[in-house]
MIDOSE-1310 file (N, C-alpha, C; in nm, 2 decimals, decimal comma, always signed):
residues 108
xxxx	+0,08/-0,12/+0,00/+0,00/+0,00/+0,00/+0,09/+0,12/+0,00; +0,01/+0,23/+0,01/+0,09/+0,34/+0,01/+0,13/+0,44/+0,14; +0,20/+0,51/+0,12/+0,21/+0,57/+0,29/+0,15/+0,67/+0,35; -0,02/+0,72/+0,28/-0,14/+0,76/+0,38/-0,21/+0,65/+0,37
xxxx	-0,23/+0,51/+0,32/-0,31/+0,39/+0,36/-0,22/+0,37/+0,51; -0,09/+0,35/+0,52/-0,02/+0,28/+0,61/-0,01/+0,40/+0,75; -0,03/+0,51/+0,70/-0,05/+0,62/+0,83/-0,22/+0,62/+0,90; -0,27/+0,60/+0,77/-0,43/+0,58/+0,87/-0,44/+0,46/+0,91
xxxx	-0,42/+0,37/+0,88/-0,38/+0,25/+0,91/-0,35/+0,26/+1,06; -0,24/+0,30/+1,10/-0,15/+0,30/+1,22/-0,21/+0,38/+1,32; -0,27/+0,50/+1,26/-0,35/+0,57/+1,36/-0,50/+0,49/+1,37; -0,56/+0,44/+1,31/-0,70/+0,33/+1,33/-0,64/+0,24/+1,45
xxxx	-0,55/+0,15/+1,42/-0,50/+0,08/+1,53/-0,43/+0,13/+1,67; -0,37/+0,26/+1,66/-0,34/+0,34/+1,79/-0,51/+0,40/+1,88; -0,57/+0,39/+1,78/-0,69/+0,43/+1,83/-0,79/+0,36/+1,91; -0,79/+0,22/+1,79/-0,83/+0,12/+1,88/-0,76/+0,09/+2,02
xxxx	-0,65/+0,04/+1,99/-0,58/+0,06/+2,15/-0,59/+0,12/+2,26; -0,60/+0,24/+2,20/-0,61/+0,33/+2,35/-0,77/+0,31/+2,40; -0,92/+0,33/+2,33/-1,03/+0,27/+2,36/-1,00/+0,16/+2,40; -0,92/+0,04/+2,39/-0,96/-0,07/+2,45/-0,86/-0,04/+2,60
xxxx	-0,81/+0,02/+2,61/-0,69/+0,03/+2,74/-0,74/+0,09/+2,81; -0,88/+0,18/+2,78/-0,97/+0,29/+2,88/-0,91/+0,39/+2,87; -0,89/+0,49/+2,70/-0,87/+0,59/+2,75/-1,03/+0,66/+2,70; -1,01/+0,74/+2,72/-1,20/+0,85/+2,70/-1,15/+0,87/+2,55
xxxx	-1,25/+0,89/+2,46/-1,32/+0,91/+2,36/-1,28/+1,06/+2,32; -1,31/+1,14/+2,42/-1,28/+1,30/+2,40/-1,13/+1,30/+2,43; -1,05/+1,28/+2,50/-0,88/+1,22/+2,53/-0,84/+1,21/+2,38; -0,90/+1,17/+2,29/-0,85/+1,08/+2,16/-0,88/+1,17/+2,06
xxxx	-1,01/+1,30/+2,06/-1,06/+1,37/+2,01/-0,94/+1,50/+2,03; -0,93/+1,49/+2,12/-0,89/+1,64/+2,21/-0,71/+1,64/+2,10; -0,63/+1,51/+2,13/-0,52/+1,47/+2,07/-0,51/+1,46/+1,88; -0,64/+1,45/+1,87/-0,61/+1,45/+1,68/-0,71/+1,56/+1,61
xxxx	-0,75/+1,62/+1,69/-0,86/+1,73/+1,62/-0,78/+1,87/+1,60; -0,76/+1,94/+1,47/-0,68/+2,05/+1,47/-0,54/+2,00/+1,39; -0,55/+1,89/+1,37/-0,34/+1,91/+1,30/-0,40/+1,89/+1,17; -0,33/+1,90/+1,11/-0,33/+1,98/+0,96/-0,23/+1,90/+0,85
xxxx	-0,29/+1,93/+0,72/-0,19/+1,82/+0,66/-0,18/+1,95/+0,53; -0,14/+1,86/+0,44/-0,11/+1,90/+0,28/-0,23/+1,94/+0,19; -0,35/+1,87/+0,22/-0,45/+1,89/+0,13/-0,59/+1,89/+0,21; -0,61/+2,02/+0,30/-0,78/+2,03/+0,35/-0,86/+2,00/+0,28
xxxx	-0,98/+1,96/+0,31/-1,13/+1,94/+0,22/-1,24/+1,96/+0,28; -1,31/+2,06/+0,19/-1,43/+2,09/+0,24/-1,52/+2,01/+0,23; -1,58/+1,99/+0,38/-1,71/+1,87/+0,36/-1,83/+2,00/+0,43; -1,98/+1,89/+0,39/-2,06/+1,99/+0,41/-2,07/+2,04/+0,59
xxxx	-2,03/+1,95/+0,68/-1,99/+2,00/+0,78/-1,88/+2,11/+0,83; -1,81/+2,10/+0,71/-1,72/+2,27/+0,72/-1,56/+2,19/+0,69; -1,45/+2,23/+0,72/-1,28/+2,18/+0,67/-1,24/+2,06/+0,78; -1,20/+1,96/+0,67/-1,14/+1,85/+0,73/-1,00/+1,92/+0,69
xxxx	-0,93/+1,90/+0,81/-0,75/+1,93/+0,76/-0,65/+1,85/+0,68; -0,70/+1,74/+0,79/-0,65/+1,59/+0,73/-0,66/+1,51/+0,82; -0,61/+1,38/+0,75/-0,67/+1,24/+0,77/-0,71/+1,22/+0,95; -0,59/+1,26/+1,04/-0,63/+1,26/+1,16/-0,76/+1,36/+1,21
xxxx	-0,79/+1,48/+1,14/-0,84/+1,56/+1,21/-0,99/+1,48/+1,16; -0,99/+1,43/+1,05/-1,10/+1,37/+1,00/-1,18/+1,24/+1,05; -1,08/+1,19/+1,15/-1,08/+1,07/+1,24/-1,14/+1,11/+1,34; -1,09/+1,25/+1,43/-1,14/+1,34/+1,56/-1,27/+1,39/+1,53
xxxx	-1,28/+1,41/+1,39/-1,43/+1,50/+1,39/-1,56/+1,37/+1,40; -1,50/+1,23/+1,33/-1,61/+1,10/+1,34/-1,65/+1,07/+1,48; -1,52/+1,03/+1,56/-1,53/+0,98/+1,71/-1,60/+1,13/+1,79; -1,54/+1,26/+1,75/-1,66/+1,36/+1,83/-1,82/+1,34/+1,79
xxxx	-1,86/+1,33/+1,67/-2,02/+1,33/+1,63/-2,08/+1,17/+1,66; -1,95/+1,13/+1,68/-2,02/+0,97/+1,67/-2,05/+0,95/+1,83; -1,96/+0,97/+1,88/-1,91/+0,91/+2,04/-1,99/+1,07/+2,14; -1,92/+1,15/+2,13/-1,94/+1,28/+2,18/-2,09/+1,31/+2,16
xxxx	-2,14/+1,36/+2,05/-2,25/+1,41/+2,03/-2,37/+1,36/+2,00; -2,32/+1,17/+1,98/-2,43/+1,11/+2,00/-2,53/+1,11/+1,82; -2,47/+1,14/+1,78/-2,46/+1,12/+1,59/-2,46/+1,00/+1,52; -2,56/+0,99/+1,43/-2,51/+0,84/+1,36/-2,61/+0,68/+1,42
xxxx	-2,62/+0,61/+1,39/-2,68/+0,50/+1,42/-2,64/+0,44/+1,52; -2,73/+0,43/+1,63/-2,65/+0,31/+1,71/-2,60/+0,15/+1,63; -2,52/+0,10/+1,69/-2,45/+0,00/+1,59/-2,46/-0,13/+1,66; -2,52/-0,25/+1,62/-2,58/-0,35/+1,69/-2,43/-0,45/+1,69
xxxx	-2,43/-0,49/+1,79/-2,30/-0,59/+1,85/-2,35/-0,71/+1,87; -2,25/-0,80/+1,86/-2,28/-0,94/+1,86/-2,22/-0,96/+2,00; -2,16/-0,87/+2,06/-2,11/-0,93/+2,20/-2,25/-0,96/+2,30; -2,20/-1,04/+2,40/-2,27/-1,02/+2,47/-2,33/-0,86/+2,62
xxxx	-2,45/-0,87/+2,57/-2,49/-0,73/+2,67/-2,51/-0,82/+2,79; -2,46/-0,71/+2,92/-2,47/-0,76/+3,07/-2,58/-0,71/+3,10; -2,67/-0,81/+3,14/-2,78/-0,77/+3,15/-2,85/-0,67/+3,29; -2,91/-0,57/+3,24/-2,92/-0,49/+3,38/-2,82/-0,37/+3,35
xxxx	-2,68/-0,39/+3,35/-2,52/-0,31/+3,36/-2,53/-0,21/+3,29; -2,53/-0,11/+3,36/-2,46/+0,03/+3,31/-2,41/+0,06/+3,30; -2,35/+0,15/+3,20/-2,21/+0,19/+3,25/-2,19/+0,33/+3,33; -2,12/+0,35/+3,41/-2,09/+0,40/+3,54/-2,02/+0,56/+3,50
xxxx	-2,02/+0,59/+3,36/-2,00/+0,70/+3,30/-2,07/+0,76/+3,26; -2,20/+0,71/+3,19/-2,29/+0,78/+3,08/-2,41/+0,73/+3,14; -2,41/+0,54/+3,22/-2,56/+0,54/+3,22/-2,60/+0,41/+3,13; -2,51/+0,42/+3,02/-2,60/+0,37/+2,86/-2,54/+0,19/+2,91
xxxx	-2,61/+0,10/+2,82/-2,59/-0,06/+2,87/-2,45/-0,08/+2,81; -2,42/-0,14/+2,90/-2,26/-0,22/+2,88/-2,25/-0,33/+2,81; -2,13/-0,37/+2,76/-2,11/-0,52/+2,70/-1,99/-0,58/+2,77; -1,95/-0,71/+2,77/-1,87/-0,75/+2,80/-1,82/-0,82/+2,68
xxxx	-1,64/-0,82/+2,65/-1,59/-0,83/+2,54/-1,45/-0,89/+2,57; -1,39/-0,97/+2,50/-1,26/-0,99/+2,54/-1,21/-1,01/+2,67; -1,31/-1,02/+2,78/-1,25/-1,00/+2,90/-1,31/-0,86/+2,97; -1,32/-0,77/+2,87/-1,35/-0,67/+2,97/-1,49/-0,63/+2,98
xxxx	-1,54/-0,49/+3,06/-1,69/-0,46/+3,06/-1,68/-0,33/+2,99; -1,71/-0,35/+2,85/-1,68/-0,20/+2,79/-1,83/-0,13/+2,75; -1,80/+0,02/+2,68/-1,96/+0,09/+2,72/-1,91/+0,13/+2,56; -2,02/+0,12/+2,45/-1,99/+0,14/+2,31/-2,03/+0,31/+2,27
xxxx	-2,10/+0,37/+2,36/-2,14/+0,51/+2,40/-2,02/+0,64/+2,39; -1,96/+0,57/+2,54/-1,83/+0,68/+2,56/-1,72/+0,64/+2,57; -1,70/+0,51/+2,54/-1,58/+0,50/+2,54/-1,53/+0,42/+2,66; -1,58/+0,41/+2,78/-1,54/+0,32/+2,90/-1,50/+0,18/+2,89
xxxx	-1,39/+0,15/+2,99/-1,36/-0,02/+2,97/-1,31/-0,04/+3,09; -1,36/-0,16/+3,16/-1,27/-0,21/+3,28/-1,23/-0,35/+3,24; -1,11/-0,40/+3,29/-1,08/-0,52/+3,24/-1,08/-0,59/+3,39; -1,05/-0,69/+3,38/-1,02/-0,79/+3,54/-0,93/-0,84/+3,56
């Protein structure tokens, strides 16, 4: 591939990681929203900079502001479990009890 496939690439999977490690949603927003590349683009929501800021602006309207479809998971839901951030129902996944809302995870 080429070397913006292999940089968004790296940041998708740095991303994933830190959600699965429990960091917050806005933490991940706050760190890629604003840097700037070679070629802005206007979308009808207003200037993407680049690839990362374009990343920061999904996870804010998706995660943040509550935008977009909720997304049906095959994990299992704990039944009853909220999650202790937002409220909204928890899943348990891999070992941990994570919240697909904000971003929360506890492992054991």
């Amino acid at each position: 591939g080429n070397s913006t496939t292999a940089k968004t690439e790296a940041i998708g999977r740095l991303v994933s990681l830190a959600l699965r490690s429990g960091l917050k949603v806005d933490a991940i927003v706050e760190q890629l929203e604003g840097i700037g590349g070679e070629h802005p683009v206007f979308q009808k929501d207003g200037l993407v900079l680049s690839i990362p800021d374009a990343i920061a602006k999904v996870l804010g309207n998706r995660y943040l502001k509550g935008e977009g479809k909720k997304v049906l998971r095959k994990e299992r839901s704990l039944m009853g479990e909220k999650c202790p951030e937002c409220r909204e129902p928890i899943t348990f996944e891999e070992g941990c009890m994570t919240c697909h809302y904000c971003g929360y995870t506890r492992c054991s």
